[in-house]
Structure formats: structure tokens, C-alpha cells
C-alpha positions in Angstrom: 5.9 18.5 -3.5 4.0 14.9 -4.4 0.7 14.9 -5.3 -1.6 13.1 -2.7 -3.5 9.7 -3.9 -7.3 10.3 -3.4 -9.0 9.9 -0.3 -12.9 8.6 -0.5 -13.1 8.4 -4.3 -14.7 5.6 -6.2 -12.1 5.7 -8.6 -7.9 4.9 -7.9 -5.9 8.3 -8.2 -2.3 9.0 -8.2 -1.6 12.2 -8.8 0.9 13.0 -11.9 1.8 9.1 -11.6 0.3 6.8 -14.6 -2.2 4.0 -12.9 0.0 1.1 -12.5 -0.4 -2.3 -11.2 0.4 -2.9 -7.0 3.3 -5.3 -7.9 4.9 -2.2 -9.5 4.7 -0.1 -6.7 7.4 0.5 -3.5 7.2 2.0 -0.2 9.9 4.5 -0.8 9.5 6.7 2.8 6.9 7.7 6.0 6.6 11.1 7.1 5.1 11.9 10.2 3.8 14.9 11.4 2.4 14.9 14.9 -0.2 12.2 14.6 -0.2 12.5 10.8 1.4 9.9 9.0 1.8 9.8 4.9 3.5 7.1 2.9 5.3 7.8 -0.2 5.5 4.9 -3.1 7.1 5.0 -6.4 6.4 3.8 -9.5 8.2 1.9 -12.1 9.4 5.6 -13.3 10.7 7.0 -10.7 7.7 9.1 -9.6 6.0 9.1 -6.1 3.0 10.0 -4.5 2.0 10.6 -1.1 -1.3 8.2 0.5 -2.9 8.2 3.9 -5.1 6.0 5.3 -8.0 5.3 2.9 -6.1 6.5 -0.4 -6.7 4.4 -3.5 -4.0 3.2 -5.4 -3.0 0.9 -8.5 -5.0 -0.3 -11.4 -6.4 -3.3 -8.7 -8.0 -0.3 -6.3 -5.9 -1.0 -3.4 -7.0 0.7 -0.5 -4.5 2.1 2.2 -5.8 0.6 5.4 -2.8 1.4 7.8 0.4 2.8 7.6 2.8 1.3 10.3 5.8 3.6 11.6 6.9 1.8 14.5 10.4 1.0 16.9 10.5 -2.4 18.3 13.4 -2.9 20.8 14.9 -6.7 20.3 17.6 -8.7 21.5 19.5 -7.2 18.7 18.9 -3.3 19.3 16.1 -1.2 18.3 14.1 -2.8 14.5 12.2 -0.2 12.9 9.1 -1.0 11.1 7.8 0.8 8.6 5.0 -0.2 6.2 1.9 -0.1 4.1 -0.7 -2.2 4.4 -3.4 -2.4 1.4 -6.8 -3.8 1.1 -6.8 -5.0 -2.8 -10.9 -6.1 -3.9 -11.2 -9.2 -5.4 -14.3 -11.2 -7.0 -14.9 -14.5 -5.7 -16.8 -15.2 -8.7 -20.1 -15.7 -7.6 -20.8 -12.0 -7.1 -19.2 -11.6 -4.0 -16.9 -9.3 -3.4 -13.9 -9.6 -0.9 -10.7 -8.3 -0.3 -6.9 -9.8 0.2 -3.9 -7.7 2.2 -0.7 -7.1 0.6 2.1 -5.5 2.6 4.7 -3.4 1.6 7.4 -3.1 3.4 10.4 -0.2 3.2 13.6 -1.9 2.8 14.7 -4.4 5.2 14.8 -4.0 9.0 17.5 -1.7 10.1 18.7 -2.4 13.5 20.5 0.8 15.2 
């Protein structure tokens, strides 16, 4: 089984996987359980972890603020979405701290 990212630490954790950088990273899979729903990303190497909602990941400190696993219908069938979407801190410089999104998204759309 994959480790699972620390929730509500102060410090990013990921399991057996080295700390790497967010561009480094992929969403790989979702699993949902009832209303539970984990993310799996993978490193550079190969390895993956499992994060919910408020895990820390990546060198930067991203926090997991949603994980989307949804069906749109379209014109063009049913589009899954599935993604993660992180809050990554940054320093404005003048002491302030705020944050920029970044979104990763599992493969392209699949339309079925």
C-alpha cells in the first residue's frame, strides 16, 4: 500500500518518496471510497503516495485544497474530470505571505 502525505503538519511529508519539487510531480489516479476521496501522484522515480484534502506535498509546501472526481455529460458524451488542486505559499517580498493554485490534471479528458 502507498504511504499517505501528512495531514495538518508544519512540515511537507511524503511517505517513502524523497521531497521533490511540484513540477516533478503527476496525478497518476483517484480512489474513492464512499465520500472519501485520495489522490495518488508520482514522483520523478516512479514512486507514489496517497494525499487528501489538506496533505502537504513538494519541497514548495503545496497544500491539497480539493481533489475533483467528477462526470460532465457534453455534446460529445460523458468528460471525466479528475484532478488536484494545490495551494503552493509564496512570499511577496514585503513579509507577506500568499499563495498561487496549480492544477494537476490526470491525463487528458476521456470521453466514453
Amino acid at each position: 500500500m502507498l504511504p499517505v502525505a501528512g495531514i495538518g503538519s508544519s512540515e511537507p511529508i511524503q511517505g517513502g518518496m524523497p521531497l521533490v519539487s511540484m513540477s516533478d510531480l503527476r496525478l497518476t489516479g483517484i480512489v474513492k471510497k464512499g465520500l472519501e476521496i485520495m489522490a495518488v501522484l508520482t514522483g520523478p522515480d516512479g514512486k507514489g503516495i496517497f494525499v487528501k484534502e489538506g496533505s502537504k506535498v513538494g519541497k514548495e509546501g503545496a497544500v491539497v485544497s480539493a481533489i475533483l472526481f467528477e462526470d460532465k455529460e457534453t455534446a460529445a458524451g460523458i468528460t471525466q474530470i479528475r484532478k488536484v488542486i494545490l495551494r503552493v505559499p509564496i512570499n511577496k517580498g514585503d513579509g507577506r505571505e500568499d499563495f498561487n493554485e496549480i492544477e494537476l490534471v490526470m491525463g487528458s479528458p476521456e470521453t466514453k
